[in-house]
FIPA-600210 format. One record per atom (N, C-alpha, C, O): residue in one letter; x, z, y. Coordinates in steps of 0.2 Angstrom, whole numbers, plus 5000, padded with zeros to 4 digits. Example, Ala and Ser with C-alpha at 12.3 -4.5 7.8 and 13.67 -1.06 7.14 Angstrom:
% residues 2
A506650394972;A506250394978;A506650394984;A507150424983;S506450354989;S506850364995;S506450395000;S506750405006;
This chain:
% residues 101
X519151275526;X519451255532;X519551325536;X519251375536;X520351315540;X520451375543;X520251345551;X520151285554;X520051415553;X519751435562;X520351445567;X520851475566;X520251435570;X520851475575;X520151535576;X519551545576;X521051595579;X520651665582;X520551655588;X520951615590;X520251675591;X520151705597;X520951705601;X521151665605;X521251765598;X521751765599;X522351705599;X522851705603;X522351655594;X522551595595;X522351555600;X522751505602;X521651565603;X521651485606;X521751525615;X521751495620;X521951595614;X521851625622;X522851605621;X523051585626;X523251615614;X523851625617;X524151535618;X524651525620;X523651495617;X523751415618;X523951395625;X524451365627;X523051425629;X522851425636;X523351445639;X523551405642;X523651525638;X523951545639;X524651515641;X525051545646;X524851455639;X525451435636;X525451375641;X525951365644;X524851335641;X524751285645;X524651285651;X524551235655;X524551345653;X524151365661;X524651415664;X524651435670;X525151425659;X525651495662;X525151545664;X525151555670;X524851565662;X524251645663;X524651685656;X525051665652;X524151755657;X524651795652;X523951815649;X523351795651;X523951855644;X523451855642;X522951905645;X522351895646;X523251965646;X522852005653;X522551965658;X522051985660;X522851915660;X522551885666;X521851855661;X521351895662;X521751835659;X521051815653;X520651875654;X520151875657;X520851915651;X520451985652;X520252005657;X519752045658;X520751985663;X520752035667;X519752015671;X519451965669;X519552055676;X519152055681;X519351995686;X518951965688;X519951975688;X520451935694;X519751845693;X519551825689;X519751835698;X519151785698;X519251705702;X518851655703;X520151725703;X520351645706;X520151595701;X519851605696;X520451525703;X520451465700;X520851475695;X520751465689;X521451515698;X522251515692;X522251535686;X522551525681;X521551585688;X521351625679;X520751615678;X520551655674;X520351585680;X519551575679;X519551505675;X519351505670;X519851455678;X519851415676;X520151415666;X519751395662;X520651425665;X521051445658;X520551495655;X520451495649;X520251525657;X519851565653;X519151525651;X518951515645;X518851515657;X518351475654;X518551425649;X518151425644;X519251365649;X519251325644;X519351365641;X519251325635;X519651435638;X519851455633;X519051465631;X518851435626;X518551505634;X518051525629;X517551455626;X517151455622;X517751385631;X517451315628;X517651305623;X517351275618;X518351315622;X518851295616;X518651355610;X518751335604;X518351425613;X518351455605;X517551445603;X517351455598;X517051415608;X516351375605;X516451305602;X515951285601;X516851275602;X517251185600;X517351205593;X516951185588;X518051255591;X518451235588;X518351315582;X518651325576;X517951355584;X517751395578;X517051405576;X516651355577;X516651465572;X516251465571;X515751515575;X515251545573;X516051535581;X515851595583;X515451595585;X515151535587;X515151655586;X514151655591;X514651675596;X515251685597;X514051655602;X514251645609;X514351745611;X514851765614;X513851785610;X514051855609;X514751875607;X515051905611;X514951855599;X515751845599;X516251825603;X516651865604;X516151775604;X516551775609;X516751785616;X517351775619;X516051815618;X516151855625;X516651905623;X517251905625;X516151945618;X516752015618;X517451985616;X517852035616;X517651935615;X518451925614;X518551935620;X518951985621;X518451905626;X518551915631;X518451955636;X518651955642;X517952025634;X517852075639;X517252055640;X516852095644;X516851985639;X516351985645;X515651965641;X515751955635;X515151955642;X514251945638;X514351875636;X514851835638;X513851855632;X513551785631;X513351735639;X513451675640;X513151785642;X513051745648;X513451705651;X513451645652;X514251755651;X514651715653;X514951685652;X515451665655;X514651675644;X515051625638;X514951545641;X515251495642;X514351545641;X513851515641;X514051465649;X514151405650;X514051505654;X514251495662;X514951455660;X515051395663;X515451475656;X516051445656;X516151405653;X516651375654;X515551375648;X515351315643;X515251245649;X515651195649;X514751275652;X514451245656;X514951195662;X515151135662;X515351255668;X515651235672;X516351205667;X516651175671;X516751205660;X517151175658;X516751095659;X517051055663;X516051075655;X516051015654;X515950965660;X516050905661;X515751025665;X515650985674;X516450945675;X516750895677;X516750995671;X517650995674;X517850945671;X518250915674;X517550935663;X517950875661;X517850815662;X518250775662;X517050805665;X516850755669;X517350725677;X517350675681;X517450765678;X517650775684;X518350775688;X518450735693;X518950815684;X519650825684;X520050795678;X520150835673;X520150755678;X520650715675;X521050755671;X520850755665;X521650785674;X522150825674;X521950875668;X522350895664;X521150895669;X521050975666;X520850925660;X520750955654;X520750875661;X520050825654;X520650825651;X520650845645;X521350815653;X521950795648;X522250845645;X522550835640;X522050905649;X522450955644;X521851015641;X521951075638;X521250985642;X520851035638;X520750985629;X520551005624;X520950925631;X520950865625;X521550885620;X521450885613;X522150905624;X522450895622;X522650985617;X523050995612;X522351035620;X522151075619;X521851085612;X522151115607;X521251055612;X520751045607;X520951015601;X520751035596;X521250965603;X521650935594;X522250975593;X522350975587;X522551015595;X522851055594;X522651135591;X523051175589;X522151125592;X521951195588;X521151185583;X520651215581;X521251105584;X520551095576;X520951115572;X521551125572;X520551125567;X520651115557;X520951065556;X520651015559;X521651045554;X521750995552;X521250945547;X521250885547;X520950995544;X520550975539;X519850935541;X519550885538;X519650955547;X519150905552;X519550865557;X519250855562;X520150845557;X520550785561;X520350715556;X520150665557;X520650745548;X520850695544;X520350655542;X520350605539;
């Protein structure tokens, strides 16, 4: 079964939130990029096999913050409609197809 990279599921985010990928990287701490980032690093703990340490450093940032972005994603999905549909919509889009079928 193939993974998506890091790199794949930031240029996804990327793509559905209009952020660039610097903005993911960046320090900038608005909604307009806090928010795509954290689903980006929920979507690379869903949909690969990464340790949460991996994944930070994709992002420039610790476990901690992996972890913090896990958390307030799932609050979100509870919560905003909007973001439940395209974090959904998101995530079937970059499973395994091999884990769809």
């Amino acid at each position: 079964m193939t993974y998506p990279s890091i790199f794949a599921i930031q240029a996804a985010v990327c793509r559905q939130f209009g952020v660039t990928t610097l903005d993911l990287m960046s320090a900038r701490c608005g909604r307009e990029v806090a928010r795509p980032r954290q689903l980006a690093m929920w979507l690379a703990r869903h949909t690969t096999l990464l340790s949460l340490p991996d994944i930070g450093r994709g992002f420039g940032r610790d476990h901690t913050t992996v972890i913090h972005a896990i958390r307030r994603v799932e609050e979100l999905l509870r919560s905003d409609p909007d973001f439940a549909w395209a974090a959904l919509q998101l995530r079937y889009l970059l499973t395994p197809r091999e884990a769809v079928a």
